[in-house]
Structures are given as C-alpha cells and as structure tokens.
C-alpha positions as CSV (number, residue, x, y, z in Angstrom):
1,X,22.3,-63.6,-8.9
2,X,23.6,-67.4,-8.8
3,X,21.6,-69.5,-6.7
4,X,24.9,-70.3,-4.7
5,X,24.8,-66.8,-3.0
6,X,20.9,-67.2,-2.2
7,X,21.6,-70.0,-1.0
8,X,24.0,-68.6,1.4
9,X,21.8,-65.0,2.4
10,X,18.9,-66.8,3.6
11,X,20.1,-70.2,5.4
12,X,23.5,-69.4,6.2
13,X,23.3,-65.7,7.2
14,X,20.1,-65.8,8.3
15,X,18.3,-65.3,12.2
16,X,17.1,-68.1,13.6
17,X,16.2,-67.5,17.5
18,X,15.5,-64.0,19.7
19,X,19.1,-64.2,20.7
20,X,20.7,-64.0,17.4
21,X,18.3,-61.1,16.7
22,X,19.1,-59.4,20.0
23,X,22.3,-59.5,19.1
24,X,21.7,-56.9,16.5
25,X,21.4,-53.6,16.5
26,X,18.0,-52.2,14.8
27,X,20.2,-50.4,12.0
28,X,21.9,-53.4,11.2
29,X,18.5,-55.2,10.8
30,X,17.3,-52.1,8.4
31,X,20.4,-52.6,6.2
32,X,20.1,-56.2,5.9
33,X,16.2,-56.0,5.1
34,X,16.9,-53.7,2.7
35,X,20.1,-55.1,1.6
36,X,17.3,-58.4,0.6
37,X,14.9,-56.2,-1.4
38,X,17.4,-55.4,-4.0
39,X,18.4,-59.2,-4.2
40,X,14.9,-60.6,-4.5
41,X,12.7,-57.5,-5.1
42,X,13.1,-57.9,-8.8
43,X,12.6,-62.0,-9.2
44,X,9.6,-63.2,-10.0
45,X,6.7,-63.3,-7.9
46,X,7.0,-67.3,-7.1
47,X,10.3,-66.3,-5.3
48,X,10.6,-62.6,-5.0
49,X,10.8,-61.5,-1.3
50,X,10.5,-57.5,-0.1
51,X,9.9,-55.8,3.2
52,X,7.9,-52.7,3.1
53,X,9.2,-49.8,4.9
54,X,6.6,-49.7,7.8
55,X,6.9,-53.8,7.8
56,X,11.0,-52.7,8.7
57,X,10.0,-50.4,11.4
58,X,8.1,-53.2,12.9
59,X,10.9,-55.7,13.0
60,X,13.3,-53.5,13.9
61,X,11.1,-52.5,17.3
62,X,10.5,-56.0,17.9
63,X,14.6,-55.9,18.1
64,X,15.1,-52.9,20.3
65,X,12.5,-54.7,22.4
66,X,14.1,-58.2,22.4
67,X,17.4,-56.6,23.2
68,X,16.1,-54.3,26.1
69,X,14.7,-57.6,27.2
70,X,18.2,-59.0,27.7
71,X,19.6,-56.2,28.7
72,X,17.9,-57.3,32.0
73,X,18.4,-61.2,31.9
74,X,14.4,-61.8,30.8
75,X,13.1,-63.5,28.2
76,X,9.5,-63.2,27.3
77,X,6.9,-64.7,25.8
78,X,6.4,-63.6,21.8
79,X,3.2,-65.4,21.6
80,X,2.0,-62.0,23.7
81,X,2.8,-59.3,21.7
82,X,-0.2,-58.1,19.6
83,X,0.1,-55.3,16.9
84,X,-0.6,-52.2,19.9
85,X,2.5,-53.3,21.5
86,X,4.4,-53.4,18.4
87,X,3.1,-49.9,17.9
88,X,4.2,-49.2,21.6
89,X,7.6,-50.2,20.6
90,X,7.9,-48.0,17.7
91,X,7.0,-45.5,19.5
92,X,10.2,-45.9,22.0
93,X,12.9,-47.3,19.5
94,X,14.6,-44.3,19.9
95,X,15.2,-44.8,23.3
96,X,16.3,-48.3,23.5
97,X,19.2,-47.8,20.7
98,X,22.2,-45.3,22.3
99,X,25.6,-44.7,20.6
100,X,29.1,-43.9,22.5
101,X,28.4,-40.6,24.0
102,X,31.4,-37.7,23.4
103,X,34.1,-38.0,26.6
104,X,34.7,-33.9,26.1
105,X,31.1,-33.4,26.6
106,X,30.7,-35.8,29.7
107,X,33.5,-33.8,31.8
108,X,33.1,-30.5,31.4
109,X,31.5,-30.1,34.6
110,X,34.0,-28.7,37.2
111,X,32.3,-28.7,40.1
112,X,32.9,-32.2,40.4
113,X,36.0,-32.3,43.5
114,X,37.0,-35.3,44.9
115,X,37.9,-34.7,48.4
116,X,38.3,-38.0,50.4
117,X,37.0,-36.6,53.8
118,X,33.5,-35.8,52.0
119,X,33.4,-38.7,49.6
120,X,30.1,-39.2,49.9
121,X,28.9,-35.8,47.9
122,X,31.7,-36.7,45.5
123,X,30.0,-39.8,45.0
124,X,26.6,-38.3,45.2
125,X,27.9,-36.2,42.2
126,X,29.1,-38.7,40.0
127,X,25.6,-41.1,40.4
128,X,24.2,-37.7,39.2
129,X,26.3,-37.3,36.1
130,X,25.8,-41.3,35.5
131,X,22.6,-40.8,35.4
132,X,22.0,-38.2,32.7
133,X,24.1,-39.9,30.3
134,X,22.7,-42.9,28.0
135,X,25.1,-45.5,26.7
136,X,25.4,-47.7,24.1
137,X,22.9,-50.0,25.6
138,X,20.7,-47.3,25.4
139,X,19.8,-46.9,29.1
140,X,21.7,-44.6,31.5
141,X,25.2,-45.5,33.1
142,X,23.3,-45.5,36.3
143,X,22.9,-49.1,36.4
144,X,27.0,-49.9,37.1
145,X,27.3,-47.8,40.1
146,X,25.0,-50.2,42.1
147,X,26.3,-52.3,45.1
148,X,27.7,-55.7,44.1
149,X,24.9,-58.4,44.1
150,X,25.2,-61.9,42.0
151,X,23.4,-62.2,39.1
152,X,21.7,-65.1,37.5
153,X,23.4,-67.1,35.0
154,X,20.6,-67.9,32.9
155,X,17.9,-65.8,31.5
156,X,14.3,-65.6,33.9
157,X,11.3,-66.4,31.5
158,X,8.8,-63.1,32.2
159,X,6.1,-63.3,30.0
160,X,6.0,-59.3,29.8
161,X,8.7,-57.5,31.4
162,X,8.6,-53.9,32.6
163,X,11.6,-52.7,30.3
164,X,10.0,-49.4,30.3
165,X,10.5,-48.6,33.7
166,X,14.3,-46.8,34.6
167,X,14.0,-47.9,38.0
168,X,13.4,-51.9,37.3
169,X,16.1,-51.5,34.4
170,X,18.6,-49.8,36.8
171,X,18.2,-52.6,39.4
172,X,18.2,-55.5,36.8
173,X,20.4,-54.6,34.0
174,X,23.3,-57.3,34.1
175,X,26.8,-56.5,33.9
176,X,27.6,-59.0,30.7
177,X,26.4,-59.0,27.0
178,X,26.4,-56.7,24.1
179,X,26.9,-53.1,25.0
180,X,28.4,-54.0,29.0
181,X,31.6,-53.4,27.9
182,X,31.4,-49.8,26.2
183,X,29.9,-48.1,29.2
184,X,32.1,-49.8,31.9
185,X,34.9,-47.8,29.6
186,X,32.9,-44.6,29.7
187,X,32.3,-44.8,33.6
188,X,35.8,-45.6,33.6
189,X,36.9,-42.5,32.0
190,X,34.9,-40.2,33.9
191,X,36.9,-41.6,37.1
192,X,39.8,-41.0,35.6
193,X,39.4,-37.7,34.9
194,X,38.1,-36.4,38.1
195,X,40.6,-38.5,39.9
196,X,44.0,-38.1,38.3
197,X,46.3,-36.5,40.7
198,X,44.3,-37.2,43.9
199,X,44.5,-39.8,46.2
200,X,41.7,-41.6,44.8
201,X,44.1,-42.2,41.7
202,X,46.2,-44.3,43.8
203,X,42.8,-46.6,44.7
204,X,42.0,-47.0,40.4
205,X,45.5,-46.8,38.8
206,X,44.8,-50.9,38.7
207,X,41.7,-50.7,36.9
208,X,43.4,-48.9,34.2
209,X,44.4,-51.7,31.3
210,X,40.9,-53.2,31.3
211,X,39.4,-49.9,32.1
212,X,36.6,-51.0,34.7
213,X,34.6,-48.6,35.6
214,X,32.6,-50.5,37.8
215,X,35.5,-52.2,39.4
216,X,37.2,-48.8,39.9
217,X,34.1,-47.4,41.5
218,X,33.4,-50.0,43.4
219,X,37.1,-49.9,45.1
220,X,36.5,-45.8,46.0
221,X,34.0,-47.2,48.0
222,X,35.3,-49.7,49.9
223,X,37.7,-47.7,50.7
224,X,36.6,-44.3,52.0
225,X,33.1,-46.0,52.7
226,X,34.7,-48.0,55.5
227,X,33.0,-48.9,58.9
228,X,35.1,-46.1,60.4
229,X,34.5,-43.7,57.9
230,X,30.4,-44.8,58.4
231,X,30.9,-44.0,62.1
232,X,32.4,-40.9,61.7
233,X,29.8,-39.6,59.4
234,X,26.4,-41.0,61.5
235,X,28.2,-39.3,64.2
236,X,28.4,-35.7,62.0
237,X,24.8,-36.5,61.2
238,X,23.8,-36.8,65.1
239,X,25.9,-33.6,65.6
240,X,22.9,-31.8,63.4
241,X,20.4,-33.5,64.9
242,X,20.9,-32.7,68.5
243,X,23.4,-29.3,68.0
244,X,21.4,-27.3,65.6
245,X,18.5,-25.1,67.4
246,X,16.3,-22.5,65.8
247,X,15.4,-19.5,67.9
248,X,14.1,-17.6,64.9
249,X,15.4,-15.9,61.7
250,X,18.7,-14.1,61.9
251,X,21.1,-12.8,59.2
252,X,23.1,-16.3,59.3
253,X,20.7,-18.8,60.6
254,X,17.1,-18.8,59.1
255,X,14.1,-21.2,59.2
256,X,15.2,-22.7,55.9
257,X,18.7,-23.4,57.0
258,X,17.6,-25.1,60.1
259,X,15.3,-27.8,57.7
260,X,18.1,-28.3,55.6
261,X,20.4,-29.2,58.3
262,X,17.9,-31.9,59.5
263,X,17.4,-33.3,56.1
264,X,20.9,-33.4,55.6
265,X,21.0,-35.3,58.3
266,X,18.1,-37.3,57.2
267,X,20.3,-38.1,54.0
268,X,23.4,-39.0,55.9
269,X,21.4,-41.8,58.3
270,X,20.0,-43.4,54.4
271,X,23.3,-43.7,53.2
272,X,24.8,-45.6,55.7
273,X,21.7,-47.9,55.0
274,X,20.3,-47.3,59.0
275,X,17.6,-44.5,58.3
276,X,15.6,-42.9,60.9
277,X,11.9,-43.7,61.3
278,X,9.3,-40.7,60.8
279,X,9.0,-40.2,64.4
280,X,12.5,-40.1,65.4
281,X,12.8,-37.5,62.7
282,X,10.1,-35.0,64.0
283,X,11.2,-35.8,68.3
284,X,14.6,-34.3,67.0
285,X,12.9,-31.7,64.7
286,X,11.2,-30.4,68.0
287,X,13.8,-30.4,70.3
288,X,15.5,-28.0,68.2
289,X,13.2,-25.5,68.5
290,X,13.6,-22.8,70.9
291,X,11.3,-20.8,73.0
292,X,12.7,-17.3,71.4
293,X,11.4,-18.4,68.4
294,X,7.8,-17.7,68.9
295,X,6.5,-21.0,67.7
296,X,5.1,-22.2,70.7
297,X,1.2,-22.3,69.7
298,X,2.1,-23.5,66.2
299,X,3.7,-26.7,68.1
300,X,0.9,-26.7,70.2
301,X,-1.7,-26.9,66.9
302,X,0.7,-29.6,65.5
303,X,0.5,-32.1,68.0
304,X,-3.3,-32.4,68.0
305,X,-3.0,-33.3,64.2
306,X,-2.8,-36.4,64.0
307,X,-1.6,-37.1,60.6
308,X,1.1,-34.2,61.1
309,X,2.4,-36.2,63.6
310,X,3.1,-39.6,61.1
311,X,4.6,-37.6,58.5
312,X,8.1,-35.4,58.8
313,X,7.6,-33.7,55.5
314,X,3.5,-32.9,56.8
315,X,5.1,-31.6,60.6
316,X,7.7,-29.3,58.6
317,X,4.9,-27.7,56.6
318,X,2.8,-27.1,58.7
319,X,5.2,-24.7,61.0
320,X,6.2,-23.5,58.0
321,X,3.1,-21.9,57.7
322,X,3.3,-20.4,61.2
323,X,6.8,-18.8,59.9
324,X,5.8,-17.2,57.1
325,X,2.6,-16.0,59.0
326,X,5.0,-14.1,61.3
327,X,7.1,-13.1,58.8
328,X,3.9,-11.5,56.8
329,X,2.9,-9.3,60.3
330,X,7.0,-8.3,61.0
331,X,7.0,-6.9,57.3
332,X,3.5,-5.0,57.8
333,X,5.4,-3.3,60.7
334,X,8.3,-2.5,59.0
335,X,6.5,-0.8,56.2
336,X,5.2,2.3,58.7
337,X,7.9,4.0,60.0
338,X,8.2,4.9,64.2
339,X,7.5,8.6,64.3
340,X,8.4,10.5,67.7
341,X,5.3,12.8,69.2
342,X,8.0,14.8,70.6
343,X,8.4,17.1,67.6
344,X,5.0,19.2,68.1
345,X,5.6,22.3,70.5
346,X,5.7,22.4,73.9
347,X,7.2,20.5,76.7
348,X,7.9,17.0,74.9
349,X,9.8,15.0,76.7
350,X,11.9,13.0,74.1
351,X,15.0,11.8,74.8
352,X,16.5,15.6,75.7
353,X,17.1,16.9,79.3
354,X,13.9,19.1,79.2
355,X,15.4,22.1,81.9
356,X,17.0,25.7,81.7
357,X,20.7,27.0,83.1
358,X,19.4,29.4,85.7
359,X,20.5,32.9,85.0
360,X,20.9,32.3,81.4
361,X,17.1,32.0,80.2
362,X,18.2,29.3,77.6
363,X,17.1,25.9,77.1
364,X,19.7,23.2,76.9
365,X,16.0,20.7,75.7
366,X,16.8,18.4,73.8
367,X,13.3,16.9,73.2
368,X,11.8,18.8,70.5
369,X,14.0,19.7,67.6
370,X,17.6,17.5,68.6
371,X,14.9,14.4,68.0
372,X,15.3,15.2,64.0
373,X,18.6,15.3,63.4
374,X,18.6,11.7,64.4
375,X,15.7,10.9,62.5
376,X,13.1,11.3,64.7
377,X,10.3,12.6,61.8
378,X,10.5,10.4,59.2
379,X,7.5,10.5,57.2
380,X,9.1,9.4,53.8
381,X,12.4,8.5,53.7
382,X,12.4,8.1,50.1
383,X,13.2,12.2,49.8
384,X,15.9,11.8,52.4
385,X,19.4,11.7,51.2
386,X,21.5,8.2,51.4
387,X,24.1,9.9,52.6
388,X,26.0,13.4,53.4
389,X,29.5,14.3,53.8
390,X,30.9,17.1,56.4
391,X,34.4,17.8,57.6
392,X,35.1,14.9,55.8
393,X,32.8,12.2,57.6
394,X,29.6,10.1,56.2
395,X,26.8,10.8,57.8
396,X,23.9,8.6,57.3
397,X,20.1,10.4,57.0
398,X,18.3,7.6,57.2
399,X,20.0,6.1,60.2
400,X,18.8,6.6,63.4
401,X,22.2,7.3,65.6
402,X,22.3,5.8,69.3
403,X,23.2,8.8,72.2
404,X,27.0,7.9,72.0
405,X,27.1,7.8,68.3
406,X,25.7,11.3,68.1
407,X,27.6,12.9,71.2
408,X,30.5,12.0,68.9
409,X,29.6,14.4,66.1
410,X,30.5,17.8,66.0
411,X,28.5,21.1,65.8
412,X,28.6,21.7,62.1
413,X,27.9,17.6,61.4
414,X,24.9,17.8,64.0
415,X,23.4,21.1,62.2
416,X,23.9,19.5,58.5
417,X,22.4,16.5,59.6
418,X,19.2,18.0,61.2
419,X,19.3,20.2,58.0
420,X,18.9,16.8,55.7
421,X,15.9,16.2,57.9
422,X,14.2,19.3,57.7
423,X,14.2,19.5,54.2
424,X,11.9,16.4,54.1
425,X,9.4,18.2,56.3
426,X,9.8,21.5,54.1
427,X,8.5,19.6,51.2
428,X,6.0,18.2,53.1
429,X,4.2,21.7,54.4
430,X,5.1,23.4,51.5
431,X,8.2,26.0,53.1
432,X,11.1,26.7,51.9
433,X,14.3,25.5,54.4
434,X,14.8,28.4,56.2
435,X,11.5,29.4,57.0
436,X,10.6,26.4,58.3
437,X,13.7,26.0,60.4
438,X,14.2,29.2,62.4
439,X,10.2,28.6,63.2
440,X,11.8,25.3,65.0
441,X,14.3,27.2,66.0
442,X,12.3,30.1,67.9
443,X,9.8,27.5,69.2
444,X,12.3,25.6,71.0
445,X,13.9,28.8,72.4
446,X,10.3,30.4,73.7
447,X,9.6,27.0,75.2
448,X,13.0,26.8,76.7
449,X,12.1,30.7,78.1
450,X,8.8,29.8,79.3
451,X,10.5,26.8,81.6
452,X,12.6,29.0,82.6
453,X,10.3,31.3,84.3
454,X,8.4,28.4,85.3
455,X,11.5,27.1,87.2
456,X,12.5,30.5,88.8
457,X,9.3,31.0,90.1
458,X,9.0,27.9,91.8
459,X,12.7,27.8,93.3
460,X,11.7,32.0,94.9
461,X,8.3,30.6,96.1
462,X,7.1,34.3,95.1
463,X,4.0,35.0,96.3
464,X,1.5,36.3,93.4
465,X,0.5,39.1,94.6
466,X,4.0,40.7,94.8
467,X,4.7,39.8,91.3
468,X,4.3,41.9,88.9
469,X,1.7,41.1,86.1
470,X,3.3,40.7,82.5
471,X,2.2,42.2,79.9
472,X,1.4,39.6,77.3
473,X,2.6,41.8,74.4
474,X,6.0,42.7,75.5
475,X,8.0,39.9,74.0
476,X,9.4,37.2,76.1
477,X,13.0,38.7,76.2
478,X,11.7,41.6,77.6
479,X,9.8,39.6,80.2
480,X,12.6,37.6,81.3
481,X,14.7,40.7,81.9
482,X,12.1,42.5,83.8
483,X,11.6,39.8,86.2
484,X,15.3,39.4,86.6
485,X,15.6,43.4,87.7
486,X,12.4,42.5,90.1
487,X,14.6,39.6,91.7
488,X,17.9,41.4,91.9
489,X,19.9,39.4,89.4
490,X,22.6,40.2,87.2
C-alpha cells in the first residue's frame, strides 16, 4: 500500500476524542478495525498493527457506552473504567445500539381511539406504545413524550453515570445529537396515523414538513390538557370519590368495581399533578361504604391497625380479606340446598291452605305434595331436568316458582311439573314413577279425610258417647259415609 494512503487512514481518518467516537456507531467501529487488519495485518512486525476479535468487542462496548453517555448530556471519567466494567458493557451492547423500527409493525394496534373528551387515556395509550418500542438511539421513545423542561447546553462531567437505569435515561435523554432526529420522525408517525381524520389532525397538520413528534405531541396537550379541561376532569374524579358507595356485591356493582372506581380516581388527581395524600384517599374509601354491606367489624378491626391506617393499598387489603371471608361462608350456603319438612305425611303446614270443603270429604291442602311441583324436595338437582315443555310453555324444574307464577299454570303444566320432581325422589328410594306417586297421592287424600272428620266433629260438638265407634278396618271412605248417614247429610 503507498505510504500516502497510510498516511491518510491513521492521522487523517482517525478518532481522536470520546466525541468523535460517540459519534459512531459500534458496527462502524467493527468495519473500520477490521477494515485496518487487512491494511497492516500483513506488514512487518516493526509496523504491522491488528485488533483481535475480543480486543474489537471491547472497543466497540466502550463506544455503545460513550454514546449512551451522551445520549444523556454526561461525560465521564475514562480513567474509572476497569476491565469488569468493560465486561459489563459487553454484556449490554445489544441494548444500547437500536435500528429504525418497522412503521406497519408499530400501528397495528387498533384499540388506540382518539376521542378529544377522554384525551387523557388516549394519551395514556400512546406513552404505553412509546414505551415498548426502542429507537435508533437504542432506548425507548418514551423519553420525547416528557413535559418541556430546558436542557443544558454543555455536557455535565459524572464520573460514572447511571446509563443503565430507564428511568434516569427517560428523564435525561436530550432532545439533540445523533439518533434525536429518527425517533422524533417515528413518534411523529404514530400521531399521524391515529390522528388523521380527527380533530386532533387539525392541532398537528403543522408539524407535518419537519415531522416533530415531540412538537406534535406536545401541542395535543396543550390543547385538550387545558385549565378547563383539568377542572372538568378533577371534578369527574371527585364525582367517584364522593358518588360511588358499596353496599355489597350485586350483579353490576361488586367489591372490585368499587376499588377500581377510587383508584381511577386516584389516577385522575396524579395527572393533573395535585394527588391526594394517603389519608384523604382512605376518609373517602370509608365514606363509601355502606351499612348493607356487612363490613362493619372489618372497619372496626382496621382502624385499630395502625399501619393500615398510613397506607391506602394496606386499608384496601385488609377489607378485602373480610369480603372474600363472606363470600367463602355465602358459597358454603349455597352448596346445600333448602329442603321443605312439609313433604313427610301428616298435617304439614307448608305454604297450602291445610282445611276440607265440608260435605265433600276432600282436601283442597296444599302443604304436602303441591310443595314439589315447585321444587320443594330437592335433594340433587343434578338428575332434574333443565327444562320441560307443555302446551307449548317452558317450564323450569329447577326453579322454585313464586304463588302468582304457579297460579298462572294450568292443570296439565302443574301435574307435568310435579311429575319432573317426583322422578328425582323415585330414583332416590328405588320406585318406579307411578308407584311412588299415587302413594303421595293417597297420603294426601287420607290426610285430607282424616281433617275432615276432625273438622265435622268439632263444628257438631258431638258428644262421644253418641257416636258411634269406627271400626278401624273399614276403610276411610266407608267411615266418612257412615258418619255422614249418622248426621243426616246428603
């Protein structure tokens, strides 16, 4: 190689200070080093000059981490890194290099809906997206949606800087220098896309030649992040705090729900930059708690804890616990099901009338057998029918019907019903259907027979002595129409 071109590689093309090298990218220092070895890796030993591979590796860490550095306006002090932080650096190269991510792949997500009067979760979903995408700086996109501070023009000398940290780099990445302009495109894009043919394109459409992301951002929020717009929303977020009660768990409205309205809440206050303190948190948490909902002593057990007391997040738990206690015993209960004494023979009460039609000998009770057809005996639903159909209406096995809902069936639906119930029981004992329900049948119509006799009896005041004794093996038909010739009725 003429000595003119040597010349040239190593004093004109060469790096002489950390910003010239953090100007680089690590791949570009990997082809240059390289690009050297096969220039002077052959020359004699007096002038030959090679890099290693792992010697590369090493010099191109010390580059990701002099860029990072700069990234966030530090500069630190060389003379402090040893060979375990070069290591370190190797270690994480891949993570402080990042190329122009793919726009397709960056807004395919469309639940994003920009909606002016609920800004805030559209912005709330874009700081999201930000931050799972890494630019070309090789940290996430995260760092241009923050509010406008002013930077430093010169670089702050940090003899070690935390460049490791995503929060530190979020908060001190500057909006200037290599890579600045790239993502401030991509953010830019995104807006666009979610954006076009709103009324937020109206607010950007300007930002559009230069494509600022940031700019474009920062304009969304100074305009539907106004002082009015903050008033109205702390007043939405009082609205939740003071109108939202829990008087225990409903089909809409459940312990959950009511937590997630105050922390909702909670998130609204934050955002407008006037967050509530711990206490005024839990005083509103409290109030919204009813006396229906049975919480009373778990209250009472919260306020002598102290520590509870300090901490929101602690209060909540610890009547969670006292919810899901009650919830535990209400599901115990649920699992046995109610079953009415009623059915066994005799003169249970129920819910039937439980007297005779004089002159008829036949018992209108509805207190032993009527109790099953509305499900009464249950002792395992799980052999019951879902459903059955007569005359063309649903009847429900399982269900047990209110006094007007069964007055409204008719005789066939009634008898069909009771029948879906008895078959249950007939599994139960072992009988077949209609053994076991003309025994129901004929017990219910000798205990309506036997009040009967009871009733007539006392209504005569018959002194007895002048009745007749009744033979207990003549059947009860035959008993009832004997003392019916005795008493001169029809």
């Amino acid at each position: 190689m003429p000595e003119r071109n040597i010349t040239r590689i190593v004093q004109e093309e060469g790096i002489e200070t950390a910003r010239q090298l953090s100007a680089m990218k690590p791949n570009d220092i990997k082809d240059s080093l390289e690009s050297v070895n096969r220039l002077f890796g052959n020359r004699a030993q007096a002038s030959r000059i090679y890099f290693s591979n792992p010697r590369i590796k090493r010099i191109m860490a010390i580059t990701s981490y002099i860029r990072r550095c700069i990234t966030v306006n530090r500069i630190p002090d060389i003379r402090l890194i040893n060979e375990i932080d070069v290591l370190n650096f190797m270690e994480n190269m891949e993570d402080c290099t990042g190329e122009k991510p793919s726009v397709d792949s960056l807004v395919k997500d469309e639940n994003i809906k920009f909606d002016y009067t609920k800004f805030i979760k559209f912005r709330e979903k874009i700081q999201t997206l930000m931050s799972s995408i890494r630019g070309i700086r090789g940290i996430t996109l995260e760092y241009l949606l923050r509010n406008q501070r002013n930077e430093d023009l010169f670089l702050i000398e940090d003899a070690s800087p935390n460049v490791e940290s995503s929060e530190f780099i979020k908060e001190s990445a500057t909006f200037r220098g290599a890579g600045f302009k790239q993502d401030n495109d991509i953010l830019f894009t995104v807006l666009r896309h979610y954006l076009t043919g709103t009324s937020g394109w109206n607010v950007i459409s300007r930002f559009s030649r230069e494509k600022d992301g940031r700019g474009a951002y920062l304009a969304l929020r100074g305009r539907y992040e106004s002082a009015a717009y903050k008033d109205t929303e702390k007043a939405w977020a009082t609205h939740l705090l003071t109108d939202t009660f829990y008087k225990g768990d409903s089909a809409k409205h459940t312990w959950e729900k009511y937590v997630s309205k105050h922390l909702e809440a909670h998130r609204i206050f934050e955002d407008m930059e006037e967050p509530l303190t711990e206490s005024m948190k839990i005083m509103y948490f409290k109030k919204g708690i009813r006396s229906e909902s049975g919480l009373e002593s778990e209250l009472a057990v919260a306020r002598g804890i102290a520590n509870v007391n300090l901490n929101f997040d602690a209060f909540v738990n610890q009547l969670t616990e006292g919810v899901a206690n009650r919830r535990s015993r209400q599901n115990i209960n649920k699992s046995f099901p109610r079953e009415v004494s009623s059915f066994e023979r005799g003169r249970g009460r129920g819910r039937g009338r439980g007297r005779s039609n004089r002159g008829r000998g036949r018992s209108t009770s509805r207190g032993s057998f009527h109790s099953q057809g509305r499900g009464g005996y249950r002792p395992n639903t799980n052999s019951i029918p879902n459903t059955i159909s007569v005359d063309g209406k649903t009847l429900y096995p399982n269900k047990n019907y209110t006094d007007e809902e069964y007055s409204q069936l008719s005789y066939s639906q009634k008898g069909s019903l009771r029948r879906a119930r008895f078959n249950r029981r007939n599994q139960d004992n072992g009988e077949d259907t209609e053994s076991q329900y003309s025994r129901v049948i004929k017990a219910a119509i000798t205990d309506g027979i036997n009040q009967a006799l009871q009733s007539n009896d006392e209504s005569k005041q018959t002194d007895e002595s002048d009745t007749p004794q009744v033979n207990t093996n003549v059947s009860a038909t035959e008993q009832l129409r004997k003392r019916r010739r005795l008493n001169g009725d029809n």
